[in-house]
C-alpha atoms as one frame of an Amber mdcrd trajectory, in Angstrom:
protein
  86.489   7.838 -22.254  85.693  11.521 -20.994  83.077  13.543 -22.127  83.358
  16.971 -22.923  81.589  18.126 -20.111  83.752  16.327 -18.084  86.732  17.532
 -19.557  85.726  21.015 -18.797  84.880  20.320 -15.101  88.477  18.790 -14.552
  90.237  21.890 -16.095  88.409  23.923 -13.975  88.939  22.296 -10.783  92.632
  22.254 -11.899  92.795  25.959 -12.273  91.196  26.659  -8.547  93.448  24.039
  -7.059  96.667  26.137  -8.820  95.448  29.063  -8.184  94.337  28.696  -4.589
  97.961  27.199  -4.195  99.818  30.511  -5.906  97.665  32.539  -3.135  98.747
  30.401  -0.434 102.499  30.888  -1.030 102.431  34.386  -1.447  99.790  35.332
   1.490 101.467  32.818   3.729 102.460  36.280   6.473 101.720  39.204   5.042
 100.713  42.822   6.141  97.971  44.009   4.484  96.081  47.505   4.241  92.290
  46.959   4.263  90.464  49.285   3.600  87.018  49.436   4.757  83.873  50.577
   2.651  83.408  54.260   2.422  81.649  55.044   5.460  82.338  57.281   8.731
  85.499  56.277   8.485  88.617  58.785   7.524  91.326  56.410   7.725  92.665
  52.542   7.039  93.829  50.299   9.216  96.654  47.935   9.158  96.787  44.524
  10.657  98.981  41.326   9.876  97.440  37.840   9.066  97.623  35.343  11.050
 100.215  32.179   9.250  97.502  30.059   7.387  98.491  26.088   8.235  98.537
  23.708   5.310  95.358  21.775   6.530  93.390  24.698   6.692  94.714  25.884
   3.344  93.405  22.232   1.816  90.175  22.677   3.911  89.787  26.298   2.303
  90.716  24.418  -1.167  87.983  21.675  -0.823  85.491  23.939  -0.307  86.006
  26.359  -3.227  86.507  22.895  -5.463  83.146  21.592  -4.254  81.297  24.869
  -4.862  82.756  24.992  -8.090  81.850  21.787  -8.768  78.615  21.705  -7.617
  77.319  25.091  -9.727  78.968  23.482 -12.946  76.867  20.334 -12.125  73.952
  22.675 -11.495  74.258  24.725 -14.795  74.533  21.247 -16.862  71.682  19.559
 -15.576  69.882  22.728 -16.151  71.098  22.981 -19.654  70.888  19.458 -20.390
  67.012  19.329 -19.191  66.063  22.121 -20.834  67.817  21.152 -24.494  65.684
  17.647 -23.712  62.453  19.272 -23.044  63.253  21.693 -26.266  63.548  18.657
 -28.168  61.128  17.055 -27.308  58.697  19.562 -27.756  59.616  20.437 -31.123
  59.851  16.597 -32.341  56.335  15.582 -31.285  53.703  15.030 -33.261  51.172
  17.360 -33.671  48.575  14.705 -33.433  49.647  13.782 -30.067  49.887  17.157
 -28.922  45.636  17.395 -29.846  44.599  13.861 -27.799  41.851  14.685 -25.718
  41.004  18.124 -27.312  40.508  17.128 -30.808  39.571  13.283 -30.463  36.909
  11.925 -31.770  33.789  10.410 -28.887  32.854   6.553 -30.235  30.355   6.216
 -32.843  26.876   7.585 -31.003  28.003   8.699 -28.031  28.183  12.356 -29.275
  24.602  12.750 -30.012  21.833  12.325 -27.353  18.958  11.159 -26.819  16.031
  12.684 -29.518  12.504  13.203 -28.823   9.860  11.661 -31.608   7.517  14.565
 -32.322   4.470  13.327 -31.087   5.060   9.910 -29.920   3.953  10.301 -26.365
   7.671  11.072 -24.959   9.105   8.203 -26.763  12.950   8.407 -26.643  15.867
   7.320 -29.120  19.329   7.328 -30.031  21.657   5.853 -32.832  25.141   3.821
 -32.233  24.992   3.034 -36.062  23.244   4.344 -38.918  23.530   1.410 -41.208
  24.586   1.182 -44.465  23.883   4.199 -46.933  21.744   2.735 -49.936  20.192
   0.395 -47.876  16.308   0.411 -47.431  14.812   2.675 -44.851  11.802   1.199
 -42.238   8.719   2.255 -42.969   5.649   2.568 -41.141   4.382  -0.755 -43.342
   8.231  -2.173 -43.467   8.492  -6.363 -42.664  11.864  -6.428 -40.474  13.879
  -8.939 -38.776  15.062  -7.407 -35.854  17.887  -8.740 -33.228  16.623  -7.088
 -29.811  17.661  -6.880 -26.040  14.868  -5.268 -23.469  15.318  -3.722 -20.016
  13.593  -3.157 -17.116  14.482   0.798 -16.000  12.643   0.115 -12.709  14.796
  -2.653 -12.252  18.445  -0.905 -12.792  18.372  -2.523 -16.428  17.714  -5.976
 -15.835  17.441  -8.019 -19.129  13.731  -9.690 -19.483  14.513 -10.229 -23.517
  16.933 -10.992 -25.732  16.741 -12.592 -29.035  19.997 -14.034 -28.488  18.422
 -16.725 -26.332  16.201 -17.663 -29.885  18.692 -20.374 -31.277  17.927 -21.050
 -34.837  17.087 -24.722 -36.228  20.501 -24.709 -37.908  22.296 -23.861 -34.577
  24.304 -20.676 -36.445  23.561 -17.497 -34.614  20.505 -16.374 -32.968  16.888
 -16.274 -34.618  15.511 -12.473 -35.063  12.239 -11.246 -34.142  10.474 -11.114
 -37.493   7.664  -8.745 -37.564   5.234  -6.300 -40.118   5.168  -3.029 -38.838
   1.978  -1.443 -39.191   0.102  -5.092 -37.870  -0.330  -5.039 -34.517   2.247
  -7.219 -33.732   4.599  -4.906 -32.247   4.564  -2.758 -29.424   3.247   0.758
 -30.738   6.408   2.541 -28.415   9.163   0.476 -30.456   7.561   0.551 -33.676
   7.830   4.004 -33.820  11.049   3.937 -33.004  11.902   1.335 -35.461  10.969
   4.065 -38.247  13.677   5.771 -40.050  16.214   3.018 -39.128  18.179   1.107
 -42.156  19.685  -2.342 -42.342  22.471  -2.794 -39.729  21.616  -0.120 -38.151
  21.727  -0.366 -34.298  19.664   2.386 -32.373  18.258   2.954 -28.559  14.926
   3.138 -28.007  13.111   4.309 -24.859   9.571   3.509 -24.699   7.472   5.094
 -21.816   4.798   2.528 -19.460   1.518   3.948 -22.129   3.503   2.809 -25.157
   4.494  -0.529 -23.870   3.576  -3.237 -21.893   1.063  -1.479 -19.168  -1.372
  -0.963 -21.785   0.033  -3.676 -24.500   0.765  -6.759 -22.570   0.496  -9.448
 -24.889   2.393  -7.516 -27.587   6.146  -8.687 -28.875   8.514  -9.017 -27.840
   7.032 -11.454 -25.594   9.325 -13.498 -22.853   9.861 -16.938 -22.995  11.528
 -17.797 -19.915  10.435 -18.032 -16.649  12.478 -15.763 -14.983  12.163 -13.360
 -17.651   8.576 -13.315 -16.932   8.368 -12.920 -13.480  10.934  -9.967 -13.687
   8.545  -8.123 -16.286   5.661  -8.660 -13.993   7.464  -8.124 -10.981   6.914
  -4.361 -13.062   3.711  -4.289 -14.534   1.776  -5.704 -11.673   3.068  -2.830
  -9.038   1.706   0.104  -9.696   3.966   2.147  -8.127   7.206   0.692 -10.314
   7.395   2.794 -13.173   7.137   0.230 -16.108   9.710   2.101 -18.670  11.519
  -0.423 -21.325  14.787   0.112 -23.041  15.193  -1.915 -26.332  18.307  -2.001
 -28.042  17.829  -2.844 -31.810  19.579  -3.800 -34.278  17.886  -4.193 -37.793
  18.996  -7.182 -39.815  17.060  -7.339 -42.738  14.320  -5.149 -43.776  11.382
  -5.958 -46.644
């Protein structure tokens, strides 16, 4: 079946074909007065075509076709590009048109790091606030805390994680449980534990004089060897810098 568009393009090729072939017949010798543009010029000037041969009336009749053709093509691909990007423009949706000026950054990532008024430069950041009604850490607060620490110095590298405490039951790993307020705890991430609720997961950066260079034997302590080594592959250089990243995440708070 033909499309409009098609249609059309047939009846006009039709027409130049006829209509080339009415000219031929009638301007097949002929004298003819041409007169030139208005110029210098005061008078015309006659001259007789030269007979036009069939094949170089067909040639002639090709070539007009093809143009024609070709500029109806153009025009329709033109139109029919335009109409589509038209379209589509007006039947998005308007959420689609905002992605990437109006989307939302992942939970934490839009707020930065926070200074603790005098804490000695100690640095943190919340991923997740916890739950709403849920009881806040205090200074005096007895917490069960799921924690990973990293060596700075050492591009990050773990030296604790309380996923490597299995619990007796074998279900899930066994949480640091400590009283804040004690001595128990390094002074750096107790202070950053304040202000935290249950299930809340937050960032803490603790600088060398809140951690282990002056608190060694403070939790979290390592257990494994390799762990240990890599903390006092830290400690026992002076010239490392001896920053720890803890990522907490508060279970259960009493």
């Amino acid at each position: 079946m033909i499309s409009r568009r098609g249609l059309a393009v047939f009846t006009i090729v039709l027409i130049d074909v006829v209509s080339l072939s009415d000219a031929w017949k009638q301007k097949h010798v002929t004298n003819v007065a041409v007169t030139p543009p208005v110029d210098d010029y005061s008078t015309s000037i006659t001259h007789q075509n030269q007979p036009t041969s069939r094949r170089s009336w067909l040639a002639n009749a090709a070539t007009a076709t093809s143009a024609s053709t070709l500029a109806l093509m153009m025009i329709g691909t033109t139109t029919t590009t335009n109409s589509v990007a038209s379209a589509a423009a007006y039947e998005q949706p308007q959420e689609f048109k905002n992605v990437g000026s109006q989307a939302p950054l992942p939970e934490g990532e839009s707020a930065p790091f926070r200074t603790l008024s005098n804490s000695g430069g100690i640095q943190v950041k919340d991923y997740r606030l916890g739950f709403d009604n849920a009881p806040v850490v205090k200074t005096t607060s007895r917490v069960d805390l799921q924690i990973t620490g990293r060596l700075l110095n050492l591009n990050g590298v773990i030296f604790y994680s309380t996923k490597n405490n299995k619990k007796e039951d074998g279900f899930g790993p066994e949480p640091l449980t400590v009283s804040l307020g004690s001595g128990q705890l390094l002074p750096g991430l107790e202070a950053g534990l304040v202000g935290m609720k249950k299930d809340g997961i937050r960032r803490i950066i603790v600088p060398p004089e809140q951690a282990y260079s002056a608190f060694p034997n403070l939790e979290p302590q390592p257990t494994a060897v390799e762990d240990i080594r890599a903390l006092d592959s830290v400690l026992k250089n002076p010239r490392r810098d001896a920053t720890i990243l803890f990522d907490v995440q508060v279970e259960r708070v009493k």
